[in-house]
PDB file with SEQRES, HELIX, SHEET and CRYST1 records, atoms N, CA, C and O in Angstrom:
SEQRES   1 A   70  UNK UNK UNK UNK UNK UNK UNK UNK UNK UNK UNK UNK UNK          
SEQRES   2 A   70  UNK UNK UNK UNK UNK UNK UNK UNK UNK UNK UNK UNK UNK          
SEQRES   3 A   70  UNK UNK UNK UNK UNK UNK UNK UNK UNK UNK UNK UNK UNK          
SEQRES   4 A   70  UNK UNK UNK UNK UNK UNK UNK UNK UNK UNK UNK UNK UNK          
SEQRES   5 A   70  UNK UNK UNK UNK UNK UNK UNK UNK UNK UNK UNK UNK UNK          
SEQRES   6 A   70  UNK UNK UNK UNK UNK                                          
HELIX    1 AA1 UNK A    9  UNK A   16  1                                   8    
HELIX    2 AA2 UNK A   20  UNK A   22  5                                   3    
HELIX    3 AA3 UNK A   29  UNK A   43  1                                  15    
HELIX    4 AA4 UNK A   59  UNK A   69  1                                  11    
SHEET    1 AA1 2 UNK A  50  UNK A  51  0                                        
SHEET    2 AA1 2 UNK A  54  UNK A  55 -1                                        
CRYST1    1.000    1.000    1.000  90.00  90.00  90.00 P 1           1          
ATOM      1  N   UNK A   1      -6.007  -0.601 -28.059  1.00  0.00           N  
ATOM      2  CA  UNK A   1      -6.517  -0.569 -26.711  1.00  0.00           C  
ATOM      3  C   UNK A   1      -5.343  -0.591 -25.730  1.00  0.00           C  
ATOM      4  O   UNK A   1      -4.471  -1.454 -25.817  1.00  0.00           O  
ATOM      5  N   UNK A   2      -5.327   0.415 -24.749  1.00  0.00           N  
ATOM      6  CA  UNK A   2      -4.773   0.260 -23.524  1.00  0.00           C  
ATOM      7  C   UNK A   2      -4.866  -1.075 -22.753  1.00  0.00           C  
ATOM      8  O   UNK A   2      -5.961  -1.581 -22.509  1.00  0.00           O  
ATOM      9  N   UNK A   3      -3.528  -1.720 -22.317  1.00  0.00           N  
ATOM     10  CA  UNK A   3      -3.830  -2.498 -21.330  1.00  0.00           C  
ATOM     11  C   UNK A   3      -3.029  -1.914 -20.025  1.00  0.00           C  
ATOM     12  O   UNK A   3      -1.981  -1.282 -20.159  1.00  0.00           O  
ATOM     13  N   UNK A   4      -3.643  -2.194 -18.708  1.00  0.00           N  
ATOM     14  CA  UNK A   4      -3.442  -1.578 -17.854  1.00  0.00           C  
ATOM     15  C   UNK A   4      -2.686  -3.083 -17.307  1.00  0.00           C  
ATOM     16  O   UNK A   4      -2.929  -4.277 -17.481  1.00  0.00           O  
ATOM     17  N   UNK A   5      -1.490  -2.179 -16.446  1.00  0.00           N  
ATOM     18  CA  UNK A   5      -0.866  -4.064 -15.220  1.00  0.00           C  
ATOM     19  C   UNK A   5      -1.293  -3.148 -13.811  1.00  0.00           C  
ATOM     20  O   UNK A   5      -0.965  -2.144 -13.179  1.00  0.00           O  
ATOM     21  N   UNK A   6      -2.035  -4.001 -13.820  1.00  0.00           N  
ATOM     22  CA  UNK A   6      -2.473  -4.347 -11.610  1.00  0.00           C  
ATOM     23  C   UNK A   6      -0.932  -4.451 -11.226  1.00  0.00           C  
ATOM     24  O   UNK A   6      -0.153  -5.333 -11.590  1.00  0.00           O  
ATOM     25  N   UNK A   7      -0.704  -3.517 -10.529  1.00  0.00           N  
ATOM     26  CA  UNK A   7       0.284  -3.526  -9.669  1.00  0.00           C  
ATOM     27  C   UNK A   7      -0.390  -3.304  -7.867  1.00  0.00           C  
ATOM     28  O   UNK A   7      -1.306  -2.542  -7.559  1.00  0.00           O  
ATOM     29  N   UNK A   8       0.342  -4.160  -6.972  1.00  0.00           N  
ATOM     30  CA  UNK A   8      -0.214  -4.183  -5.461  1.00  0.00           C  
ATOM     31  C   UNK A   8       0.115  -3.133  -4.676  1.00  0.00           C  
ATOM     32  O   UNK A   8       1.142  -2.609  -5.109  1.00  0.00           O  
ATOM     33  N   UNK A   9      -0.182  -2.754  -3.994  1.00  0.00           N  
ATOM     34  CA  UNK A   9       0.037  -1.864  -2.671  1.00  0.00           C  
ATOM     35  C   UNK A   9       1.382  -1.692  -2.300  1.00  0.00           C  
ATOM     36  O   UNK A   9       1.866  -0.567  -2.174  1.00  0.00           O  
ATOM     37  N   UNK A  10       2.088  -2.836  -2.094  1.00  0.00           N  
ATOM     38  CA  UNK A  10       3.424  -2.985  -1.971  1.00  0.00           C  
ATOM     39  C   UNK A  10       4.713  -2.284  -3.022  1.00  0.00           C  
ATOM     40  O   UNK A  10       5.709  -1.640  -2.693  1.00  0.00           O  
ATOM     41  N   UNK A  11       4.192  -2.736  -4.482  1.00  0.00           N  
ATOM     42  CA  UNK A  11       4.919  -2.373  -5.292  1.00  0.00           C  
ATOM     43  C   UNK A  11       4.798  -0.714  -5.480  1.00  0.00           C  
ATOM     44  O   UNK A  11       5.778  -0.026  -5.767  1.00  0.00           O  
ATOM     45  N   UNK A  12       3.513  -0.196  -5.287  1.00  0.00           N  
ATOM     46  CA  UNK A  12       2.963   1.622  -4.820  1.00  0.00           C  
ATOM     47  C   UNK A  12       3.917   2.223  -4.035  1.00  0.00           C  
ATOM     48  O   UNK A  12       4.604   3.208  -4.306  1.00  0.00           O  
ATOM     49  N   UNK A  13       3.899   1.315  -2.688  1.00  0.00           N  
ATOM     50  CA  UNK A  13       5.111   2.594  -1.811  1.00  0.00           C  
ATOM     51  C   UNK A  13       6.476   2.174  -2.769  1.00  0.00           C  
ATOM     52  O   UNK A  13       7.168   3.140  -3.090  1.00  0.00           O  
ATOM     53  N   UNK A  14       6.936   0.812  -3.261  1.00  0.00           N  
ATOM     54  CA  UNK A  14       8.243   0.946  -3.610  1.00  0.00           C  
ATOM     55  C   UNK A  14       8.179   2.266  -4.647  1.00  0.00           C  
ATOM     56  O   UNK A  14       9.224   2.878  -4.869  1.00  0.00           O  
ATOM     57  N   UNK A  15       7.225   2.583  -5.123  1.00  0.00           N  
ATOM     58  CA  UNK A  15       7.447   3.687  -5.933  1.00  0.00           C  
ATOM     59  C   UNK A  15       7.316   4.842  -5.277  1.00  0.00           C  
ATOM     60  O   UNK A  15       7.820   5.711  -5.988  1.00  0.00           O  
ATOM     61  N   UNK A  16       6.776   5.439  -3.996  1.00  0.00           N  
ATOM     62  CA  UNK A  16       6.290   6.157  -3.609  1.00  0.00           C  
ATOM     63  C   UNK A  16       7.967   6.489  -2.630  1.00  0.00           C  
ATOM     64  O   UNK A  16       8.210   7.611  -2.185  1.00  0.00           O  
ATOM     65  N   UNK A  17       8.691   5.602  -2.499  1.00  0.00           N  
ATOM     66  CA  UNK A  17       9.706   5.481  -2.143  1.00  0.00           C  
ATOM     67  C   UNK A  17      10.894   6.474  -2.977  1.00  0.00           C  
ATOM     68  O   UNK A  17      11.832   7.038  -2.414  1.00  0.00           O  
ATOM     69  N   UNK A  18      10.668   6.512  -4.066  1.00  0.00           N  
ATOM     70  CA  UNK A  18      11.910   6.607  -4.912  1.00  0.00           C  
ATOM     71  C   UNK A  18      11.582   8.333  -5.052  1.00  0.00           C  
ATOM     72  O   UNK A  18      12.349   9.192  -5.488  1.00  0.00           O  
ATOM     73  N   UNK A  19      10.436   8.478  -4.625  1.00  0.00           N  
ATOM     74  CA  UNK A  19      10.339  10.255  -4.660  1.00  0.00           C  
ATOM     75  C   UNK A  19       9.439  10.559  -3.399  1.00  0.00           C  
ATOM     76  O   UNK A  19       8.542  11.353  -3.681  1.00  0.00           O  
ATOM     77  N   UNK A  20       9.439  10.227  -2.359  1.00  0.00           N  
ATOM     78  CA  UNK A  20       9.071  10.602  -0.948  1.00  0.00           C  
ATOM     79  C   UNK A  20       8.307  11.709  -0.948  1.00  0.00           C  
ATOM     80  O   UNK A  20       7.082  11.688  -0.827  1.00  0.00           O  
ATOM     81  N   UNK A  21       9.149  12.948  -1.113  1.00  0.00           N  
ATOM     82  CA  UNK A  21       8.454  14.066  -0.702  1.00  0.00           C  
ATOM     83  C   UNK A  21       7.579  14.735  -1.969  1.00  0.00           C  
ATOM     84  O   UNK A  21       7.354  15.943  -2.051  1.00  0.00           O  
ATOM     85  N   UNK A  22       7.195  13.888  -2.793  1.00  0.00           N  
ATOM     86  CA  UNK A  22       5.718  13.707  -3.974  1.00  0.00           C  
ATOM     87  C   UNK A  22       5.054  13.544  -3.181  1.00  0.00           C  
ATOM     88  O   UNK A  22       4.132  14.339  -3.362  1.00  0.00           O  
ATOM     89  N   UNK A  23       4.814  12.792  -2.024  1.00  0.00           N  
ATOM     90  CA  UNK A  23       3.869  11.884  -1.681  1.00  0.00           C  
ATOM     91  C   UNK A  23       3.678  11.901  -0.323  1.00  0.00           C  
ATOM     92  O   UNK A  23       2.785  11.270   0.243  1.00  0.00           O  
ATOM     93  N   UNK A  24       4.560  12.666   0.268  1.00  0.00           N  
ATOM     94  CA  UNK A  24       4.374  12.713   1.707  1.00  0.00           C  
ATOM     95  C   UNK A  24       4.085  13.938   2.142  1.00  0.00           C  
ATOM     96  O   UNK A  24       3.209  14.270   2.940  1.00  0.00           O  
ATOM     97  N   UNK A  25       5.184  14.861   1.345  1.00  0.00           N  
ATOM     98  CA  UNK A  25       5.331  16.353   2.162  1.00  0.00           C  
ATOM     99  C   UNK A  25       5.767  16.384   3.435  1.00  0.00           C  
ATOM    100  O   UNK A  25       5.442  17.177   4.318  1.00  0.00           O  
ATOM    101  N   UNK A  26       6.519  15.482   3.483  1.00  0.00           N  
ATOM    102  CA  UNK A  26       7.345  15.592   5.264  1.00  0.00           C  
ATOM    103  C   UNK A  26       6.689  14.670   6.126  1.00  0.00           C  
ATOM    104  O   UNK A  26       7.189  14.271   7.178  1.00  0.00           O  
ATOM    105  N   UNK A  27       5.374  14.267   5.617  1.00  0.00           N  
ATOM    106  CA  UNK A  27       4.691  13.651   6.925  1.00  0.00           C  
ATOM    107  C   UNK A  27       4.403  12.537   6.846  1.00  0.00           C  
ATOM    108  O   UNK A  27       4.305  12.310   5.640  1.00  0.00           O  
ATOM    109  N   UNK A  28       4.100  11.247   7.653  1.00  0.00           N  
ATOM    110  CA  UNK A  28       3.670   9.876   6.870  1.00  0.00           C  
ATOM    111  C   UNK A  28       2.145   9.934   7.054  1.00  0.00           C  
ATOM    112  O   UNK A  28       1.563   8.909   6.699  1.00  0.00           O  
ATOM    113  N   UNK A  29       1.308  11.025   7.584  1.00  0.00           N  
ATOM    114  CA  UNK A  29      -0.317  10.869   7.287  1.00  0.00           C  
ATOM    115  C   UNK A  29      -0.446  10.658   6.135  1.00  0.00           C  
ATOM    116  O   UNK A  29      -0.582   9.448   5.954  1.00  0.00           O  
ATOM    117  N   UNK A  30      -0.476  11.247   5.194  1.00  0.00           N  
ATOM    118  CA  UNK A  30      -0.891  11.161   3.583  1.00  0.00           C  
ATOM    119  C   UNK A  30      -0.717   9.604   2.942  1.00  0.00           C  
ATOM    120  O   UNK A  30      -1.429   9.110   2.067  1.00  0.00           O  
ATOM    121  N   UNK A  31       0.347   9.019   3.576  1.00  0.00           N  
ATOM    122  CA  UNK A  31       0.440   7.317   3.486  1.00  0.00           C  
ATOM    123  C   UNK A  31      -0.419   6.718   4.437  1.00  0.00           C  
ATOM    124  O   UNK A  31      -0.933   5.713   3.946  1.00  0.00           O  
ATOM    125  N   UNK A  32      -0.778   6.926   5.585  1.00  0.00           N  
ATOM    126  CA  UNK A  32      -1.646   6.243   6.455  1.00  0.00           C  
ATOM    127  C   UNK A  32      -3.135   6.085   5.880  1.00  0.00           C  
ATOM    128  O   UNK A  32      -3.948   5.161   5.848  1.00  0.00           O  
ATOM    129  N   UNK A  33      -3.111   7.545   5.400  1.00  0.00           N  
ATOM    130  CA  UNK A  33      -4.672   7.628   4.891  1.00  0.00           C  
ATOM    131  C   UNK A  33      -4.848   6.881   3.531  1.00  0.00           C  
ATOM    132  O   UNK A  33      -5.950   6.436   3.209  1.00  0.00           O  
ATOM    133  N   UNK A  34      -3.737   6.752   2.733  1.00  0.00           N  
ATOM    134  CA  UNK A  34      -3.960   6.044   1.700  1.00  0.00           C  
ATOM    135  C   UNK A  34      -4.290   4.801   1.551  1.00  0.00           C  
ATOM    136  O   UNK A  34      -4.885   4.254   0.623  1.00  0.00           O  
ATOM    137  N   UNK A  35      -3.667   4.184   2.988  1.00  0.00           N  
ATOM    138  CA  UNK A  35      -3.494   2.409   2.981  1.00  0.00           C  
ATOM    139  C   UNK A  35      -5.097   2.351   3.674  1.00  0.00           C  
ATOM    140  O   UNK A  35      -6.026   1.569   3.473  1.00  0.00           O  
ATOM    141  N   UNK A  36      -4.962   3.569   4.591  1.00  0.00           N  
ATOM    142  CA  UNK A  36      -6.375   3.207   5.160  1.00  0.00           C  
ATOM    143  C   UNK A  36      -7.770   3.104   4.454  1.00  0.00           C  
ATOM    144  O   UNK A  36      -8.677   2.320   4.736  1.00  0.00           O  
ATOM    145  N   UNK A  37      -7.744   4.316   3.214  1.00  0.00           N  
ATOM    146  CA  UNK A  37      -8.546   3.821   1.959  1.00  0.00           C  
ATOM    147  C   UNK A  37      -8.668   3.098   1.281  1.00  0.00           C  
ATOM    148  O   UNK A  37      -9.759   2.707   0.865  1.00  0.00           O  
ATOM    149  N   UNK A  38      -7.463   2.644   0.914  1.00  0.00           N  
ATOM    150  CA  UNK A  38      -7.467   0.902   0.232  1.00  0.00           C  
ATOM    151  C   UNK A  38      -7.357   0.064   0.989  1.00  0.00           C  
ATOM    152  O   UNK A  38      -6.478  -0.766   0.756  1.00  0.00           O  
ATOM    153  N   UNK A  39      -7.931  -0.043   1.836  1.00  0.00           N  
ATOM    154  CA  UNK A  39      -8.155  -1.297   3.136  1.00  0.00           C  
ATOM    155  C   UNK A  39      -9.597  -1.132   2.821  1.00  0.00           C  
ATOM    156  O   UNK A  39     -10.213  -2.137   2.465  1.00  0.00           O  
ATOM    157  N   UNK A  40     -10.417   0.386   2.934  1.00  0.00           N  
ATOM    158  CA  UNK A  40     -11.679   0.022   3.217  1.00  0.00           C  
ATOM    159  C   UNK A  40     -11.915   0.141   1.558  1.00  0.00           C  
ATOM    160  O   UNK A  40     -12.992  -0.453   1.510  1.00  0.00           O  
ATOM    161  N   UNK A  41     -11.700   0.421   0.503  1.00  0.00           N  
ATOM    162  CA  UNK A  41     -12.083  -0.231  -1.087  1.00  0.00           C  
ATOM    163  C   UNK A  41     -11.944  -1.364  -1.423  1.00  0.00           C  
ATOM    164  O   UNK A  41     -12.628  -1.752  -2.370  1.00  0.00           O  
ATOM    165  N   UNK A  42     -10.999  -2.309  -0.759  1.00  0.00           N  
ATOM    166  CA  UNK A  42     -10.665  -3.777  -1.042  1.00  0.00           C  
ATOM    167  C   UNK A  42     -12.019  -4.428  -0.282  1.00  0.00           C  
ATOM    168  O   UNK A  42     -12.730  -5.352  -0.677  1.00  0.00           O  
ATOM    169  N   UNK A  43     -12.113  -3.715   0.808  1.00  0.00           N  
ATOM    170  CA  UNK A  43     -13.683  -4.360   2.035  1.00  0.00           C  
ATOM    171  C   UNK A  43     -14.753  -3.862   1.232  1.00  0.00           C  
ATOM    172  O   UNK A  43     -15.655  -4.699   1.198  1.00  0.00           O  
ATOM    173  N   UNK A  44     -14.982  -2.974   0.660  1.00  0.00           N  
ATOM    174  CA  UNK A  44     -16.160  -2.553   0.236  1.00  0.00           C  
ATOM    175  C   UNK A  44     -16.275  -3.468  -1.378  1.00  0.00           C  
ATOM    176  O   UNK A  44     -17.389  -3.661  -1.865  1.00  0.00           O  
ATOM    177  N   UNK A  45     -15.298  -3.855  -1.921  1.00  0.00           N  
ATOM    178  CA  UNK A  45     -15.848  -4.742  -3.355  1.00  0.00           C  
ATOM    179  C   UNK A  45     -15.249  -5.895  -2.790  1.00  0.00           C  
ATOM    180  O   UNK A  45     -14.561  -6.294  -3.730  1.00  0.00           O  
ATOM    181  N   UNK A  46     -15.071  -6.687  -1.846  1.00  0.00           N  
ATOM    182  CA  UNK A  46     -14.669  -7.560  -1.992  1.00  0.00           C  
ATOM    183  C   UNK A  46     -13.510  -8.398  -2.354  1.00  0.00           C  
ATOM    184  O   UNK A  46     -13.428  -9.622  -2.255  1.00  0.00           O  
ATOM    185  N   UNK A  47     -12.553  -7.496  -2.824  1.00  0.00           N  
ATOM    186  CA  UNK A  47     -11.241  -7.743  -3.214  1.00  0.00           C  
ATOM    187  C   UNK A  47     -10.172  -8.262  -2.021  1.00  0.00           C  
ATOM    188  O   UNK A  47     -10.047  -7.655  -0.957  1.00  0.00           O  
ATOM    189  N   UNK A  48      -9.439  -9.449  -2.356  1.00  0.00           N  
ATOM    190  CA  UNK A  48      -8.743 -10.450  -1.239  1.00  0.00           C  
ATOM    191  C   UNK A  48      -7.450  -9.687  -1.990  1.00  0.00           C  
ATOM    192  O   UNK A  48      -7.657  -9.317  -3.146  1.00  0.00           O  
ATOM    193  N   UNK A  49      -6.191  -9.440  -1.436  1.00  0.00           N  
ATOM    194  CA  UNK A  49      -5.016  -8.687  -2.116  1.00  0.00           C  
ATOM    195  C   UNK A  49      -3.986  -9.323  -0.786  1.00  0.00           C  
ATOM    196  O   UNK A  49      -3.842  -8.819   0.327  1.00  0.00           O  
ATOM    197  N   UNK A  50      -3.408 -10.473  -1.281  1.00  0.00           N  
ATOM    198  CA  UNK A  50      -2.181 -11.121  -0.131  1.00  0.00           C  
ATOM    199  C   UNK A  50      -1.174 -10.906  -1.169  1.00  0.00           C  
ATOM    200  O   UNK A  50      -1.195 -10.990  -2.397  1.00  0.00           O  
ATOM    201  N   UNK A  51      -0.100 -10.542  -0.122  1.00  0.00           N  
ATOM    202  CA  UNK A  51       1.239 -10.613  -0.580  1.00  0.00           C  
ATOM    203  C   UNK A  51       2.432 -11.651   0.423  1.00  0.00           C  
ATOM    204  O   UNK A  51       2.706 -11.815   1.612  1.00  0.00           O  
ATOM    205  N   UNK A  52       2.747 -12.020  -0.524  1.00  0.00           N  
ATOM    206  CA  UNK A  52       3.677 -13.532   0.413  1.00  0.00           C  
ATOM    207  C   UNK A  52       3.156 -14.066   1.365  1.00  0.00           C  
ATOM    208  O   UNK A  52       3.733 -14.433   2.389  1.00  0.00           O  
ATOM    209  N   UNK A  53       1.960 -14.163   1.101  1.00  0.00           N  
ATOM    210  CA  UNK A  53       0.954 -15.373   2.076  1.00  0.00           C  
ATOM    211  C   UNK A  53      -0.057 -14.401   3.057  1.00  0.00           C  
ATOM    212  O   UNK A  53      -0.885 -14.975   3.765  1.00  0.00           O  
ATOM    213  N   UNK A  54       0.030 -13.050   3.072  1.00  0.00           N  
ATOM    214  CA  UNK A  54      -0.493 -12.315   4.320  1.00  0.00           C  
ATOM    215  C   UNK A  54      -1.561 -11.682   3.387  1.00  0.00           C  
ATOM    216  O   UNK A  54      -1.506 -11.531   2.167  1.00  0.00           O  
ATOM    217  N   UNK A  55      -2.627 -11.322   4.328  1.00  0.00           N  
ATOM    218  CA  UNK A  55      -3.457 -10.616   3.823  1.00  0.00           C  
ATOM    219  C   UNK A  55      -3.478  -9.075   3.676  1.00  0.00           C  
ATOM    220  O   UNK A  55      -3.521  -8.515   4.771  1.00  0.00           O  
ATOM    221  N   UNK A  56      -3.462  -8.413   2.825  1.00  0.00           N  
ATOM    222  CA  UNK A  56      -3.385  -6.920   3.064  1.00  0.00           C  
ATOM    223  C   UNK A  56      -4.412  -6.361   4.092  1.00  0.00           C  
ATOM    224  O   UNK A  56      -5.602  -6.354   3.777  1.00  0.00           O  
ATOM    225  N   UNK A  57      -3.994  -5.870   5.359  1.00  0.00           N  
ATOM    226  CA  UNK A  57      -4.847  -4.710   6.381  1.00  0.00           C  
ATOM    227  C   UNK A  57      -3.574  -3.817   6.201  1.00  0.00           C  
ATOM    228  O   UNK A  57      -2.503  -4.161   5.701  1.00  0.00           O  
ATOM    229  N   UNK A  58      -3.991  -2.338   6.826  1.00  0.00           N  
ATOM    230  CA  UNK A  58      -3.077  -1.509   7.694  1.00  0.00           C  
ATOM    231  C   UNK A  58      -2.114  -2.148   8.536  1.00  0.00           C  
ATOM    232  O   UNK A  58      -0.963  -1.725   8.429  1.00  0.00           O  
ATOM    233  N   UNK A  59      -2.290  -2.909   9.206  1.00  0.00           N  
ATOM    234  CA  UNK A  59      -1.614  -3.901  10.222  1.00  0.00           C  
ATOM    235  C   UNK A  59      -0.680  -4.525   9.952  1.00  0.00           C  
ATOM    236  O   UNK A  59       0.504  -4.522  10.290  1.00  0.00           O  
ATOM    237  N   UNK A  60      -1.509  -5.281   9.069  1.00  0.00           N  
ATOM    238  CA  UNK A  60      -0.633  -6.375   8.400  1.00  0.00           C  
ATOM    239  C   UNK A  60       0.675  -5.612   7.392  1.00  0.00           C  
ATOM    240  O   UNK A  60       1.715  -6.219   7.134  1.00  0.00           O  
ATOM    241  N   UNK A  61       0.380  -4.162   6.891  1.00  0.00           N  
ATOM    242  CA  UNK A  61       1.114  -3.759   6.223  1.00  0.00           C  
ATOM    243  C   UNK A  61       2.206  -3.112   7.081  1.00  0.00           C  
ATOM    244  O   UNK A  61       3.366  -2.906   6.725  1.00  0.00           O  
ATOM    245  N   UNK A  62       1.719  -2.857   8.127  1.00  0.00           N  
ATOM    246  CA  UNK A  62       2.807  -1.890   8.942  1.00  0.00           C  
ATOM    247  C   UNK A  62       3.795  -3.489   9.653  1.00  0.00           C  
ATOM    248  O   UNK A  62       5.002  -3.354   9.854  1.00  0.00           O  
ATOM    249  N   UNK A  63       3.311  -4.459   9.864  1.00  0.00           N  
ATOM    250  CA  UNK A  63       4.522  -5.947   9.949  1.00  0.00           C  
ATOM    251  C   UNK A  63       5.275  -5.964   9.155  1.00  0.00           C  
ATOM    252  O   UNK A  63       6.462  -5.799   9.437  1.00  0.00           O  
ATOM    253  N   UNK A  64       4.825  -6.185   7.780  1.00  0.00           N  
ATOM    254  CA  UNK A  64       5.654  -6.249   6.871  1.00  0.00           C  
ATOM    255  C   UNK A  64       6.745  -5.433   6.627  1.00  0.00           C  
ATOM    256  O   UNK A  64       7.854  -5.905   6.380  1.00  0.00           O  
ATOM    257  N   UNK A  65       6.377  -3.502   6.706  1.00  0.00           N  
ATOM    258  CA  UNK A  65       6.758  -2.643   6.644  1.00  0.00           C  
ATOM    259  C   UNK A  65       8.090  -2.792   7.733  1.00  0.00           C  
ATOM    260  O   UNK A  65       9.230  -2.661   7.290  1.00  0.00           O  
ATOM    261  N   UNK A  66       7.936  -2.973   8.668  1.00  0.00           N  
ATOM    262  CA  UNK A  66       8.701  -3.290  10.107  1.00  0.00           C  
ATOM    263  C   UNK A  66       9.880  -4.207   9.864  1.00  0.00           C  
ATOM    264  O   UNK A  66      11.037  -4.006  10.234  1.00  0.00           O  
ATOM    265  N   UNK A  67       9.244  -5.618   8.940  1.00  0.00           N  
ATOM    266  CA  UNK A  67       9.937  -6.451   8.599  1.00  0.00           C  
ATOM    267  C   UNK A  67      11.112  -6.608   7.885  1.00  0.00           C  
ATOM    268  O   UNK A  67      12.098  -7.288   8.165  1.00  0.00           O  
ATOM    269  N   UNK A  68      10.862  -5.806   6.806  1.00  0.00           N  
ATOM    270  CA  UNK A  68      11.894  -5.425   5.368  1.00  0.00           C  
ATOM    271  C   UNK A  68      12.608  -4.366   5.853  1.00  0.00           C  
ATOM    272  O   UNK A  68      13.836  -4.378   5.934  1.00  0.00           O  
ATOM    273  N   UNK A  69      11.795  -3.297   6.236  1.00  0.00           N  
ATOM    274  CA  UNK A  69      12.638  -1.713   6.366  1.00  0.00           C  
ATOM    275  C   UNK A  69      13.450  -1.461   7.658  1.00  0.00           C  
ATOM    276  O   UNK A  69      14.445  -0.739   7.721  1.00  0.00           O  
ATOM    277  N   UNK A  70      12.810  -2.256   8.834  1.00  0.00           N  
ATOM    278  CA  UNK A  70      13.580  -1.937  10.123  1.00  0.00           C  
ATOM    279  C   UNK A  70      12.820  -0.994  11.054  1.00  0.00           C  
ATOM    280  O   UNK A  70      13.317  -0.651  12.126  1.00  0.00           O  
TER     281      UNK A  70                                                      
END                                                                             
């Protein structure tokens, strides 16, 4: 049997990072819309997803984002 590891949102862009234009195509919509879908799949089952004490929103991700990257 496959076991799968839950990896977070956070650890996604660090990967999404290391090959950019996979995942962007030049633009950061294709990331906006992504976080913005897993904002509303985490709301729609119920899923709580904090990283270093914060709760995952769009918002909250673009602080963080702000925070680390500059």
């Amino acid at each position: 049997m496959l076991k799968s590891k839950s990896i977070s949102i956070y650890d996604y862009v660090e990967q999404m990072r290391q090959r950019p234009g996979m995942f962007t195509g030049g633009s950061l919509a294709p990331i906006e819309n992504l976080l913005l879908g897993y904002e509303v799949a985490l709301n729609n089952h119920g899923i709580v997803e904090e990283h270093r004490g914060r709760r995952f929103t769009v918002s909250s991700f673009s602080e963080w984002l702000y925070e680390t990257k500059g």
